[in-house]
CHARMM internal coordinates of N, CA and C (Angstrom, degrees):
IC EDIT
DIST 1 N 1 CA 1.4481
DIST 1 CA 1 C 1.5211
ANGL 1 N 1 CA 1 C 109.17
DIST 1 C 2 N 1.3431
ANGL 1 CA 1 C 2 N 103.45
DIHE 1 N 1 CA 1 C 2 N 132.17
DIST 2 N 2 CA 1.2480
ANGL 1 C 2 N 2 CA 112.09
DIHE 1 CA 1 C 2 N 2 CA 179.73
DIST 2 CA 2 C 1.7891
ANGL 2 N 2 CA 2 C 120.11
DIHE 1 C 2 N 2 CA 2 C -73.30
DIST 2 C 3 N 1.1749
ANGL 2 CA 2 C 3 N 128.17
DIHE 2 N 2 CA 2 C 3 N 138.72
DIST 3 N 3 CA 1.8233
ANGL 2 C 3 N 3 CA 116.17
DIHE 2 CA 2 C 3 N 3 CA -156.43
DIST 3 CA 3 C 1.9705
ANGL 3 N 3 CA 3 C 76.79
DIHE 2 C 3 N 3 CA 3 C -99.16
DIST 3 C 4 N 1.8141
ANGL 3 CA 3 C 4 N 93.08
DIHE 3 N 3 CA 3 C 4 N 179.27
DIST 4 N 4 CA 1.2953
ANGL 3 C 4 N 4 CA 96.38
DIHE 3 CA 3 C 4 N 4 CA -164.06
DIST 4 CA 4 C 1.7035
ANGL 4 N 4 CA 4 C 90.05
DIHE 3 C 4 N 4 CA 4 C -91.25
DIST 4 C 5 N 1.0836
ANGL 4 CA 4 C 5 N 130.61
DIHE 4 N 4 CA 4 C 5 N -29.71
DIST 5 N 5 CA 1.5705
ANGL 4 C 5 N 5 CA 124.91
DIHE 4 CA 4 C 5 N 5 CA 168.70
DIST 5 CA 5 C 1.8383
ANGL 5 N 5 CA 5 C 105.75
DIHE 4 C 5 N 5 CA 5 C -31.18
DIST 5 C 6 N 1.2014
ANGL 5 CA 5 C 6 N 84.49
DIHE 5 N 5 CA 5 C 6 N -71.46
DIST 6 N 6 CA 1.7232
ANGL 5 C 6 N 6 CA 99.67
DIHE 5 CA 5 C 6 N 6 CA -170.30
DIST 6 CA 6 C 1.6088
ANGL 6 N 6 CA 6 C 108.72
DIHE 5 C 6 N 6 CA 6 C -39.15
DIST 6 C 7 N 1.5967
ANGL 6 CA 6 C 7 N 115.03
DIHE 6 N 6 CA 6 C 7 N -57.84
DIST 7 N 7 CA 1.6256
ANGL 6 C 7 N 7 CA 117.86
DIHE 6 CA 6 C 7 N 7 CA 173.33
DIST 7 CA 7 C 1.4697
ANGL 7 N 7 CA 7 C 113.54
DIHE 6 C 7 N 7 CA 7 C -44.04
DIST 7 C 8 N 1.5500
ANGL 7 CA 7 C 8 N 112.11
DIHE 7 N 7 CA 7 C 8 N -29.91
DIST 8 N 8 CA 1.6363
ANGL 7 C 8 N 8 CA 120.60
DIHE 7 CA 7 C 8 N 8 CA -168.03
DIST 8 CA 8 C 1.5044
ANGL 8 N 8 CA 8 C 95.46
DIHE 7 C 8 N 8 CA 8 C -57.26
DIST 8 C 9 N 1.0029
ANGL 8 CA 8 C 9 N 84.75
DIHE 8 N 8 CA 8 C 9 N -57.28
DIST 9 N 9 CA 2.0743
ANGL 8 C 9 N 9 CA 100.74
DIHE 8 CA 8 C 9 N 9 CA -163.69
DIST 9 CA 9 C 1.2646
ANGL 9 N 9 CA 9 C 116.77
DIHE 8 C 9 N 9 CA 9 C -68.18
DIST 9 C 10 N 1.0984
ANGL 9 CA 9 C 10 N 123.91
DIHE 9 N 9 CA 9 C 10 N -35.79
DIST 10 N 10 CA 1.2141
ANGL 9 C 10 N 10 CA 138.55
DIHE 9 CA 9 C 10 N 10 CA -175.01
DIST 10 CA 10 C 1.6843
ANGL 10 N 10 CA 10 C 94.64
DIHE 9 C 10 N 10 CA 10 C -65.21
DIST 10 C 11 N 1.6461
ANGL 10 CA 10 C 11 N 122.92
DIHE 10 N 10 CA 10 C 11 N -68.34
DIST 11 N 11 CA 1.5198
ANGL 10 C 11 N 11 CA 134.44
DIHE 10 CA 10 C 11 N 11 CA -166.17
DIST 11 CA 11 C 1.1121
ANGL 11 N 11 CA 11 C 108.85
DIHE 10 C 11 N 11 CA 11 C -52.60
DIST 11 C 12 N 1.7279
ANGL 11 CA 11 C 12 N 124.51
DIHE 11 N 11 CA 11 C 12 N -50.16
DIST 12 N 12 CA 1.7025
ANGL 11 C 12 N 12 CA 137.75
DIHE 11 CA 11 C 12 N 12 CA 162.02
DIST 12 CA 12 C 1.3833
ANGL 12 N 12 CA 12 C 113.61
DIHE 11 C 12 N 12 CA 12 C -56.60
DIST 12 C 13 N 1.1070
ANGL 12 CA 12 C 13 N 116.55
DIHE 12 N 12 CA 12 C 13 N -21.87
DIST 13 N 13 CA 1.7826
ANGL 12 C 13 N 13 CA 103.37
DIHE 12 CA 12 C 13 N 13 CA -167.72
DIST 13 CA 13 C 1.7902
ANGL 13 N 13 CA 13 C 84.52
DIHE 12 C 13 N 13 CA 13 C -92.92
DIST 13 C 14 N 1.4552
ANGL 13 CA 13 C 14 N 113.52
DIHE 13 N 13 CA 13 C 14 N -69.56
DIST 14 N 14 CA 1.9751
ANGL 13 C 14 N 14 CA 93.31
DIHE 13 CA 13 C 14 N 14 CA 159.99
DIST 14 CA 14 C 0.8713
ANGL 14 N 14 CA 14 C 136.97
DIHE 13 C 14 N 14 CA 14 C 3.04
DIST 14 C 15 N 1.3781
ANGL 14 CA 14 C 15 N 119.05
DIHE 14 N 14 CA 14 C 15 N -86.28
DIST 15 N 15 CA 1.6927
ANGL 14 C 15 N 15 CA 146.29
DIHE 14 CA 14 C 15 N 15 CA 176.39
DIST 15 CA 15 C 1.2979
ANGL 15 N 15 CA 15 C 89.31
DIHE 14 C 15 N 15 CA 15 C -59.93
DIST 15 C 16 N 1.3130
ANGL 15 CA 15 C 16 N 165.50
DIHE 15 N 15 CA 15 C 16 N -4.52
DIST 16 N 16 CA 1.1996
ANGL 15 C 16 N 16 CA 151.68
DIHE 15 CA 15 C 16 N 16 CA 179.68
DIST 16 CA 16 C 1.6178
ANGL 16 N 16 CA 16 C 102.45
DIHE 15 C 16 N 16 CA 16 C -104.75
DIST 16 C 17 N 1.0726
ANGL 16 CA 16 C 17 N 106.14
DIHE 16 N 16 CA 16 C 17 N -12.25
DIST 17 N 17 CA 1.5851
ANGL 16 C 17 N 17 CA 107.50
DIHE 16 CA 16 C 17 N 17 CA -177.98
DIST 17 CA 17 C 1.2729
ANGL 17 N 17 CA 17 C 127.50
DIHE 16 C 17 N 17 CA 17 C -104.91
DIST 17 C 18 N 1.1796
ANGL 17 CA 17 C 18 N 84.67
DIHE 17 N 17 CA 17 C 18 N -14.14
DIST 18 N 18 CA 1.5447
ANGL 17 C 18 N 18 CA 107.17
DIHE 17 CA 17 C 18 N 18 CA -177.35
DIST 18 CA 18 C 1.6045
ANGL 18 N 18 CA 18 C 114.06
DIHE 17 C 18 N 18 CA 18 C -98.92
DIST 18 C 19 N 1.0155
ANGL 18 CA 18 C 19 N 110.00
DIHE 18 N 18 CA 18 C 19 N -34.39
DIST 19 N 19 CA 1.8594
ANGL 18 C 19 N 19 CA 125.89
DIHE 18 CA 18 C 19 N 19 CA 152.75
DIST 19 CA 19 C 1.5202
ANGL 19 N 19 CA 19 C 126.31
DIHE 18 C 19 N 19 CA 19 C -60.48
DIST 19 C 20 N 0.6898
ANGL 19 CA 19 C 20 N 93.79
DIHE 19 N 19 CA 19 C 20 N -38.36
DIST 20 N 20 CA 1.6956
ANGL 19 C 20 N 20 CA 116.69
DIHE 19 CA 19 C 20 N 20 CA 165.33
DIST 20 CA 20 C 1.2848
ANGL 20 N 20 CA 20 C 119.72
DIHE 19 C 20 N 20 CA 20 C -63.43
DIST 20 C 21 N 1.5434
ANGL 20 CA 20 C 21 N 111.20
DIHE 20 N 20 CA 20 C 21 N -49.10
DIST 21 N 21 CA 1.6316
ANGL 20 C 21 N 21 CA 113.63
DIHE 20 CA 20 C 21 N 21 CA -173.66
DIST 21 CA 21 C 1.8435
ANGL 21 N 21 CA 21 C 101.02
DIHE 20 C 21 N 21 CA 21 C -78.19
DIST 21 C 22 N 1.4297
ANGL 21 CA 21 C 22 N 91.95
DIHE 21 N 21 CA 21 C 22 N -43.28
DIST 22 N 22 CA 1.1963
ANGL 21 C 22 N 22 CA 85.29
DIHE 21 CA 21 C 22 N 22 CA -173.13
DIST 22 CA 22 C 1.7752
ANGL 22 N 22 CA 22 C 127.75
DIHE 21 C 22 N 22 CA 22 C -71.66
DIST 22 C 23 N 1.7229
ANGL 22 CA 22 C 23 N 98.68
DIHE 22 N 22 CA 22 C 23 N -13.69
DIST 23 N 23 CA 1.5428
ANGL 22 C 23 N 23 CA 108.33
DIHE 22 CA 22 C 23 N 23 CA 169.19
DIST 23 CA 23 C 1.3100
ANGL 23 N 23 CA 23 C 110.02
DIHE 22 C 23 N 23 CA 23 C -68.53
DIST 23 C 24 N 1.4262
ANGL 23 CA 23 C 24 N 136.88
DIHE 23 N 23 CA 23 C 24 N -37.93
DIST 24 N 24 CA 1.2322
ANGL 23 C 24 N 24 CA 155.11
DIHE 23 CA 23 C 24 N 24 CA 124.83
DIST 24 CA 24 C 1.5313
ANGL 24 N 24 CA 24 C 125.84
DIHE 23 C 24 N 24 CA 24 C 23.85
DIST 24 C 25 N 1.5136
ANGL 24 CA 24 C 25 N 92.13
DIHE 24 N 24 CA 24 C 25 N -81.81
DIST 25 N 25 CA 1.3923
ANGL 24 C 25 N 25 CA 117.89
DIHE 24 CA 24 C 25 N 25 CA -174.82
DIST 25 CA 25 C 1.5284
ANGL 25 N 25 CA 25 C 120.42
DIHE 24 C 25 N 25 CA 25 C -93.63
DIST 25 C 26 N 1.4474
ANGL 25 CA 25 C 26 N 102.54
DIHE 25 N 25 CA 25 C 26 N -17.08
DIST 26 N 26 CA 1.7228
ANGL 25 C 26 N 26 CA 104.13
DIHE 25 CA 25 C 26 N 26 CA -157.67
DIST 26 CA 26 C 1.9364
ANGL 26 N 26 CA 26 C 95.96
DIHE 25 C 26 N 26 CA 26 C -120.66
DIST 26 C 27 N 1.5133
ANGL 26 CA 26 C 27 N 116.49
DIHE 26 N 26 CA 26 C 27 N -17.26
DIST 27 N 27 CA 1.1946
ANGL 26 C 27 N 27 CA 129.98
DIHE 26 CA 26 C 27 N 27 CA -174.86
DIST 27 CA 27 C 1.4714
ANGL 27 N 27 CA 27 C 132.11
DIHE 26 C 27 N 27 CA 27 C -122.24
DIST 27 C 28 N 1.2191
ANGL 27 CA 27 C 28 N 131.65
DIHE 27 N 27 CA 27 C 28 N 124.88
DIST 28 N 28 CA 1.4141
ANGL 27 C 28 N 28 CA 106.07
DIHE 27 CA 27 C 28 N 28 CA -154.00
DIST 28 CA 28 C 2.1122
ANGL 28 N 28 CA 28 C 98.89
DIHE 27 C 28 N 28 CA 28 C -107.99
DIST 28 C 29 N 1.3472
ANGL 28 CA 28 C 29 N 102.07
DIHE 28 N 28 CA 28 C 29 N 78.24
DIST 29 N 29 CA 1.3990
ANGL 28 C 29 N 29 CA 104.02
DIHE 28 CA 28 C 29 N 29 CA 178.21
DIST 29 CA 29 C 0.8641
ANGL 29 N 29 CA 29 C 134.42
DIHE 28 C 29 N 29 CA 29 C -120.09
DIST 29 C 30 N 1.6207
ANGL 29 CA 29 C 30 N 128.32
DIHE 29 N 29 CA 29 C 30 N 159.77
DIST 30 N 30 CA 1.5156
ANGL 29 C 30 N 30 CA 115.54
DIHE 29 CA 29 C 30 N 30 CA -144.76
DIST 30 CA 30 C 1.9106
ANGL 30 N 30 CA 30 C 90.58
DIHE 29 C 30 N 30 CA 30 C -73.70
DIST 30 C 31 N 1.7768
ANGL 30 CA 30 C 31 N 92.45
DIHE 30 N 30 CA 30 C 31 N -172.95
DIST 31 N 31 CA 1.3123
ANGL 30 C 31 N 31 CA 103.94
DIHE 30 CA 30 C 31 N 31 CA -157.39
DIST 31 CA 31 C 1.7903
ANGL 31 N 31 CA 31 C 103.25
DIHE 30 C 31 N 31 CA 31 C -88.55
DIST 31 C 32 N 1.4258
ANGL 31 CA 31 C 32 N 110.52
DIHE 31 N 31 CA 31 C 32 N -10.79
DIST 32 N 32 CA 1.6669
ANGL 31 C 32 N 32 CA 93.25
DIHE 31 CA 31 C 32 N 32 CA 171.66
DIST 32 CA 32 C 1.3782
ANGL 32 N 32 CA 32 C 115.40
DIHE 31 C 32 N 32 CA 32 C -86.40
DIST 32 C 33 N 1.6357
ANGL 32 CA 32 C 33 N 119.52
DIHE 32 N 32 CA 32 C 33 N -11.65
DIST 33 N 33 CA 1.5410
ANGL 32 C 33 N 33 CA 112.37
DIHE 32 CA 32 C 33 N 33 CA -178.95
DIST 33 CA 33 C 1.5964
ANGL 33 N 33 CA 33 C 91.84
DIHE 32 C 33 N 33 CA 33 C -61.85
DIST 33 C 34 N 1.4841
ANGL 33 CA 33 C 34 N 134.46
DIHE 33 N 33 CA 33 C 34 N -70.90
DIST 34 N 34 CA 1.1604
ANGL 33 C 34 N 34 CA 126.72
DIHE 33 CA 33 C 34 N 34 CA 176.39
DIST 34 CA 34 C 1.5315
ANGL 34 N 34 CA 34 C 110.43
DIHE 33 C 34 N 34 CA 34 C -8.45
DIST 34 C 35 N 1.5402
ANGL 34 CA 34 C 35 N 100.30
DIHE 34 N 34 CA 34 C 35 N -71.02
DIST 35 N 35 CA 1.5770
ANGL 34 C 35 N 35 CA 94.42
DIHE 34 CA 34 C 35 N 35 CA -165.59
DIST 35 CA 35 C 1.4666
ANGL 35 N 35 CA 35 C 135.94
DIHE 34 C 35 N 35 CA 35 C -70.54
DIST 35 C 36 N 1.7447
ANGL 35 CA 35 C 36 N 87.00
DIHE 35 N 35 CA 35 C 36 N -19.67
DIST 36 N 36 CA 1.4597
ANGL 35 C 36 N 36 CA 99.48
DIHE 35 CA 35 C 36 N 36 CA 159.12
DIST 36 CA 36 C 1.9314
ANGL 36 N 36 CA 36 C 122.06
DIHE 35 C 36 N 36 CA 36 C -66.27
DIST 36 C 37 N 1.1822
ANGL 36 CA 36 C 37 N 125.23
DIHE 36 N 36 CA 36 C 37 N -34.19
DIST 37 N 37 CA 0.9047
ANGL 36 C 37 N 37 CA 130.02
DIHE 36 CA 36 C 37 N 37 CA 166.28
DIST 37 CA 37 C 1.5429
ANGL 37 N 37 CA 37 C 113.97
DIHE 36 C 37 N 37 CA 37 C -32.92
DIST 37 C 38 N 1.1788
ANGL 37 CA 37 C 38 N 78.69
DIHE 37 N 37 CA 37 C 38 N -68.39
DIST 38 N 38 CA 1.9774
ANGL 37 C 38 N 38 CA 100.17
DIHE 37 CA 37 C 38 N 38 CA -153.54
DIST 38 CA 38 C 1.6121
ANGL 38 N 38 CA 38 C 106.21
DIHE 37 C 38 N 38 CA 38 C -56.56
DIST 38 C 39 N 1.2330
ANGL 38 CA 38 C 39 N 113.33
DIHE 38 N 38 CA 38 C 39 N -39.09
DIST 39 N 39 CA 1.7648
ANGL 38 C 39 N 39 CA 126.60
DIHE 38 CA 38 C 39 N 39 CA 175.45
DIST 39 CA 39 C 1.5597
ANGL 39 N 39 CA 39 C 100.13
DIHE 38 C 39 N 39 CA 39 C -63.13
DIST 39 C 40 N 1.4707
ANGL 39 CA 39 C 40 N 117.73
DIHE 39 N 39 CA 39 C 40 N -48.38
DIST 40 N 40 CA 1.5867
ANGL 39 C 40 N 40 CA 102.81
DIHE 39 CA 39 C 40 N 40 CA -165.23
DIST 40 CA 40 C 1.5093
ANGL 40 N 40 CA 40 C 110.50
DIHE 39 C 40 N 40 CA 40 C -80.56
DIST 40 C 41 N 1.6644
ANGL 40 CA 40 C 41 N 106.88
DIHE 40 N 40 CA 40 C 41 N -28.70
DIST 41 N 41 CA 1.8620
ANGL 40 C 41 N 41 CA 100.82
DIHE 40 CA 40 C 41 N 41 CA -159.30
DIST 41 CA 41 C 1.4733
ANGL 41 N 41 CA 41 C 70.74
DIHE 40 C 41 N 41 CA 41 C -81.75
DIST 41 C 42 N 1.4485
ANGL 41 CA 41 C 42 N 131.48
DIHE 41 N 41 CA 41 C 42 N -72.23
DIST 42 N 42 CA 1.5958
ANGL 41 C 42 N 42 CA 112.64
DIHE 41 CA 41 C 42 N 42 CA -160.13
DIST 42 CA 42 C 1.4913
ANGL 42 N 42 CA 42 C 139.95
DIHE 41 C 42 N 42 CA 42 C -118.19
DIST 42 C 43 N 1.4478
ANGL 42 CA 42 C 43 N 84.46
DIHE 42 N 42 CA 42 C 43 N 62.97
DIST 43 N 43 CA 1.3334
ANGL 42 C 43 N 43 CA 118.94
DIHE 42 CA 42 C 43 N 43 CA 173.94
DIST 43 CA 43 C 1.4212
ANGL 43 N 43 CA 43 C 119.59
DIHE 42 C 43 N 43 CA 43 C -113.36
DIST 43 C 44 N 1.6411
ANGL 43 CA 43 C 44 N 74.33
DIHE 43 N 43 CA 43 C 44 N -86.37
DIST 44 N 44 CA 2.0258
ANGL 43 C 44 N 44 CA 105.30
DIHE 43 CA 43 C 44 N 44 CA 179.45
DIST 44 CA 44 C 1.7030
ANGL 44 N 44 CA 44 C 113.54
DIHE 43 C 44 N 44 CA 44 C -69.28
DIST 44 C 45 N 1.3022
ANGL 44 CA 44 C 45 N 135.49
DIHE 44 N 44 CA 44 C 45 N -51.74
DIST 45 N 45 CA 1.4401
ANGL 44 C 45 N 45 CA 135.49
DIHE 44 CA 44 C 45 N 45 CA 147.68
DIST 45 CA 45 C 1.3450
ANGL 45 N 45 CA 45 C 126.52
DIHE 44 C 45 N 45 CA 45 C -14.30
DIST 45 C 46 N 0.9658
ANGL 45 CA 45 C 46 N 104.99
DIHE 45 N 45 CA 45 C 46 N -56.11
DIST 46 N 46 CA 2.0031
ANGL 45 C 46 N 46 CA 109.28
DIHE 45 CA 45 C 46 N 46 CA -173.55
DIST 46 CA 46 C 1.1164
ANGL 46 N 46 CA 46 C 85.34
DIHE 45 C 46 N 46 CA 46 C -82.77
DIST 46 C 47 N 1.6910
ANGL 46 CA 46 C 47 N 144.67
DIHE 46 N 46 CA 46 C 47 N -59.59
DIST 47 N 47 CA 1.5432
ANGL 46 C 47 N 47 CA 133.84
DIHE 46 CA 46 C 47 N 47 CA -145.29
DIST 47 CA 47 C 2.1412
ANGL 47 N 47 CA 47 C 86.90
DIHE 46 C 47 N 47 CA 47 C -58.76
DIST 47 C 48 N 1.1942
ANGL 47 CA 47 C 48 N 85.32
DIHE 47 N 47 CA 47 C 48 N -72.06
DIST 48 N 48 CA 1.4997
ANGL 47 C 48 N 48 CA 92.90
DIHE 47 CA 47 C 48 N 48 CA -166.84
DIST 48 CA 48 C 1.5929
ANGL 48 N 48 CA 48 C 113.61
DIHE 47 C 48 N 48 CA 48 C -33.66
DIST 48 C 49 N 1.2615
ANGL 48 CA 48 C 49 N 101.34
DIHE 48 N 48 CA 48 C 49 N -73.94
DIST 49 N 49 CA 2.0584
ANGL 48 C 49 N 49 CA 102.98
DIHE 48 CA 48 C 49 N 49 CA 153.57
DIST 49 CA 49 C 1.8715
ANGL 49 N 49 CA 49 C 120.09
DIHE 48 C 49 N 49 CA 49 C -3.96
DIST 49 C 50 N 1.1562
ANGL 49 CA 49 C 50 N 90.39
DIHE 49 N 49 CA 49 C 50 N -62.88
DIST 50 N 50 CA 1.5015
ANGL 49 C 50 N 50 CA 95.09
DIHE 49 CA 49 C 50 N 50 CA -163.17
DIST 50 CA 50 C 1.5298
ANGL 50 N 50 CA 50 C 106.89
DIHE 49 C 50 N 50 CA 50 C -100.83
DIST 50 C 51 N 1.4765
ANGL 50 CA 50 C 51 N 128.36
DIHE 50 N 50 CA 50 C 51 N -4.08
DIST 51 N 51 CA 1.2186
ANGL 50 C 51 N 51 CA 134.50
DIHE 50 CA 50 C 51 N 51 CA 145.82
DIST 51 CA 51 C 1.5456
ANGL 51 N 51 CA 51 C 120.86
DIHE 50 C 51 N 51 CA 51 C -56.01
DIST 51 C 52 N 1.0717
ANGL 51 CA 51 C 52 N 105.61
DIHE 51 N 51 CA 51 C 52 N -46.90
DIST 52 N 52 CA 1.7977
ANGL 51 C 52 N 52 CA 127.60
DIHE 51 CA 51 C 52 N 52 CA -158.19
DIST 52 CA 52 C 1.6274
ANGL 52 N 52 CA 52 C 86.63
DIHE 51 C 52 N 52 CA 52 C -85.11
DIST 52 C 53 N 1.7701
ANGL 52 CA 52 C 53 N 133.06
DIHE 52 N 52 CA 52 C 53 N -38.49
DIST 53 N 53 CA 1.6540
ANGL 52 C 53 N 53 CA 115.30
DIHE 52 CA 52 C 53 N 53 CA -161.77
DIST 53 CA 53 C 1.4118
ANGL 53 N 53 CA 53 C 75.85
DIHE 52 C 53 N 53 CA 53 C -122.53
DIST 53 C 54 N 1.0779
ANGL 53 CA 53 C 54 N 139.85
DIHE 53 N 53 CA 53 C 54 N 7.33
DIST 54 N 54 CA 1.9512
ANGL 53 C 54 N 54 CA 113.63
DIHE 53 CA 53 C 54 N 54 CA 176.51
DIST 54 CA 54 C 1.6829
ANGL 54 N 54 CA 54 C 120.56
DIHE 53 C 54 N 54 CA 54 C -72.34
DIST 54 C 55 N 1.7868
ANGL 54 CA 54 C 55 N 107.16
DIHE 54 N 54 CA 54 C 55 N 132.01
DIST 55 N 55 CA 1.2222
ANGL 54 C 55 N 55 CA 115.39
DIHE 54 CA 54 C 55 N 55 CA 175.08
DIST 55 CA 55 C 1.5580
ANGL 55 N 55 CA 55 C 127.52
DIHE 54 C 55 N 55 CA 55 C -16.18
END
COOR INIT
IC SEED 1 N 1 CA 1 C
IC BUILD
């Protein structure tokens, strides 16, 4: 069984990839917004997430 931490990360690290491609393809921005992206939606998001509802 998957714990609800694990779903966190898993759904954000997704959505982080998927934001990304599409910042990518659909946006013409420099290369740290990318990287800024990717650290906050699936990085910083889930930590905070599962800080804020953890047991």
């Amino acid at each position: 069984m998957i714990s609800r931490e694990n779903r966190v990360i898993i759904v954000f690290g997704l959505l982080s990839l998927v934001v990304l491609y599409v910042m990518t393809q659909l946006i013409d921005l420099p290369t740290w917004a990318g990287i800024a992206e990717v650290i906050i939606v699936g990085v910083m998001v889930p930590q905070l997430i599962n800080r804020t509802y953890g047991e």
